[in-house]
N, C-alpha and C positions, 0 to 999 in steps of 0.2 A: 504494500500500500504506500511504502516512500518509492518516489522517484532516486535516478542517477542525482547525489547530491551536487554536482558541477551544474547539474540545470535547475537545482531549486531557486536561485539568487535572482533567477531572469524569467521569474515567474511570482505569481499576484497568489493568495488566499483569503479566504473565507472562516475565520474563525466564530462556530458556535459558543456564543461567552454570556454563561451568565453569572461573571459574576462570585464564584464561590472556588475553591483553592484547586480543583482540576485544570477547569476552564482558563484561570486567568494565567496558569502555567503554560496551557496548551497556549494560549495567546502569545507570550514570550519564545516557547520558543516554536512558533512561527516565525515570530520577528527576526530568529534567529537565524530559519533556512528561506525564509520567503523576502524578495524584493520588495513589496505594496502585500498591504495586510488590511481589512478592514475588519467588524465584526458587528454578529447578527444576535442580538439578546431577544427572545421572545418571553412574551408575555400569555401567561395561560391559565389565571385564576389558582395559582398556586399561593398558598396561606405566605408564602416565605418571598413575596412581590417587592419586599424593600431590595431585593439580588439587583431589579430592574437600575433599578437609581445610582448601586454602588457599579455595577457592570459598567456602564457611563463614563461615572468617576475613575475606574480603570483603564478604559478608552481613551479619555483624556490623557491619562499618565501615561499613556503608551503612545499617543501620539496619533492615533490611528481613530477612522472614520467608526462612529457608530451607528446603529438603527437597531430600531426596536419595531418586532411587529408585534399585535395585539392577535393569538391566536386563541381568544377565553374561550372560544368552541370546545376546545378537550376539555376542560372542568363538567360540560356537561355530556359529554358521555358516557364517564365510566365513574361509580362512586369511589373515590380513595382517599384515604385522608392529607392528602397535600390540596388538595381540592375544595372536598367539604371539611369545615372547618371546627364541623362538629361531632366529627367522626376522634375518638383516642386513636392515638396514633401506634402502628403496632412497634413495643421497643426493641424486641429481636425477631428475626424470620421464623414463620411457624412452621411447623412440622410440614412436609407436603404438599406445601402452599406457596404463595407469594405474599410477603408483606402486602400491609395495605397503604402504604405508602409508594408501591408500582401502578404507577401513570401507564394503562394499557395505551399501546400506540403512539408514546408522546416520543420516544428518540425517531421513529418512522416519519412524524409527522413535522420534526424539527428537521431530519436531512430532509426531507422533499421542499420543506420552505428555502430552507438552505441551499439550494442544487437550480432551484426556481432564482432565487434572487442571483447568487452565483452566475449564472446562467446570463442574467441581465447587465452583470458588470465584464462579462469573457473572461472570470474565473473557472481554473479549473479546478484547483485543489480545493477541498474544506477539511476544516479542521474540524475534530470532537475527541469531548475527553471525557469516554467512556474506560472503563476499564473491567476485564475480565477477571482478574485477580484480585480485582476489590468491590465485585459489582452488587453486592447486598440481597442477591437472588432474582436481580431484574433479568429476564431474557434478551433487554434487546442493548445490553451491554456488551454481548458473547461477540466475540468476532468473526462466528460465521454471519450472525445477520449483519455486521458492519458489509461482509464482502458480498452480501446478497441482494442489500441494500445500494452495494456502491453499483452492482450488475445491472438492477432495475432500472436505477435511475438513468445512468446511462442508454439503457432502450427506450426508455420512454421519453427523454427528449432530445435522443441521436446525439451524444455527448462523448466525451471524455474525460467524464468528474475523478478523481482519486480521492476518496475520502481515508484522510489521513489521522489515526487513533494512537497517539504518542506513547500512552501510559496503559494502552492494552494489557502488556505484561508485568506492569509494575505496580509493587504492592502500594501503600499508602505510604510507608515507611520511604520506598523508591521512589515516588515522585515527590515527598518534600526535599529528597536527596536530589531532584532534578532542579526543581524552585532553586535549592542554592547552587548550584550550576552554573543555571543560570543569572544567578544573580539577584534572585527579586526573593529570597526567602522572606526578608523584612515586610514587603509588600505582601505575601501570599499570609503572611503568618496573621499581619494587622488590619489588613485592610477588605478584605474577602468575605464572602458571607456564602457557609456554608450549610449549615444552621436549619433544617425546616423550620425553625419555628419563630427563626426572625432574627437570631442575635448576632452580630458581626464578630466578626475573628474566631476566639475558641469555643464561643456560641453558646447554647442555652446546657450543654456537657452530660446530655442524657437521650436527646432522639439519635437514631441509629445515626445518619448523617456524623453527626457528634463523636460518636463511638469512633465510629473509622479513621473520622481526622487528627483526633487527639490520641488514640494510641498509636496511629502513624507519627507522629510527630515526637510521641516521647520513644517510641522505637530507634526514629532515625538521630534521634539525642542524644542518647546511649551508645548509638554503635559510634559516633563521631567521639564521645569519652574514654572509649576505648586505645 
């Protein structure tokens, strides 16, 4: 899903960013192999809609073009508690199931907007920072549907999209180890909202979200102590 890196530099991407310590990493390092970068935050009736405002605010600091599209259609077709607001939200993955915090259809529905807008600027690369290794039981983290997804869309409107997933194979622990990489750990640590439930940086330290990023972080603490 990366190209020959000698031809990343003279080529434009599409980073999916909303905003919270994946995204805003995948954001950097675009900026890292990509020549012109802009980024695409949607918005979908998700209780955790302050991401909208801060993802902006990271746009800015990055330098790069933002939009926001308004897609609150998902909030109303599947119930989950990122949604409705009055759903408890589940705190571990249940047995045989999916959290109720898995948005059916919501990564499908961000690459097709993605791939659509993309499309409108003669990008071909998109970024997303999904990951398989950390992905809290959502199916469309997996990276077969990333490559099923990049296949579709491509037929469907005669393309050649690459959708490019940085942190697929990296734990939580491995992408704050990326953040300082590249540089912006400060920025991913403070300034990010990752939080379902609204709180910016180490966030409200109890919804699942919570869980993954703080003991990534104290993981990747430790082994840098060593």
């Amino acid at each position: 899903m990366i190209p020959d890196k000698n031809m990343q530099h003279n080529q434009s991407a599409l980073v999916l960013h909303s905003g919270g310590q994946d995204s805003t990493t995948c954001l950097f390092w675009a900026l890292k192999n990509f020549k012109d970068v802009r980024t695409l935050c949607i918005s979908y009736g998700q209780r955790h809609a302050q991401e909208v405002e801060i993802a902006q605010k990271i746009a800015a600091t990055a330098g790069v073009p933002f939009q926001v599209l308004d897609a609150s259609v998902i909030s109303l077709l599947a119930d989950n508690s990122l949604t409705n607001h009055s759903m408890i939200m589940d705190q571990e993955k249940p047995d045989n199931s999916y959290p109720n915090t898995f948005v059916p259809g919501r990564n499908l529905f961000f690459l097709t907007f993605a791939a659509v807008i993309a499309r409108s600027h003669g990008i071909q690369n998109i970024v997303v920072g999904v990951s398989q290794a950390d992905y809290s039981g959502y199916p469309d983290c997996r990276d077969t549907f990333i490559r099923s997804a990049n296949a579709t869309l491509n037929l469907a409107m005669d393309e050649q999209f690459i959708i490019h997933a940085p942190l697929m194979w990296l734990s939580k622990a491995e992408t704050w180890a990326l953040a300082d990489q590249l540089g912006v750990l400060d920025i991913v640590k403070n300034e990010t909202l990752t939080c379902y439930n609204g709180v910016p940086a180490a966030g409200c330290g109890h919804c699942p979200a919570c869980k993954l990023r703080n003991e990534g972080l104290k993981q990747y603490q430790k082994s840098e102590q060593l």
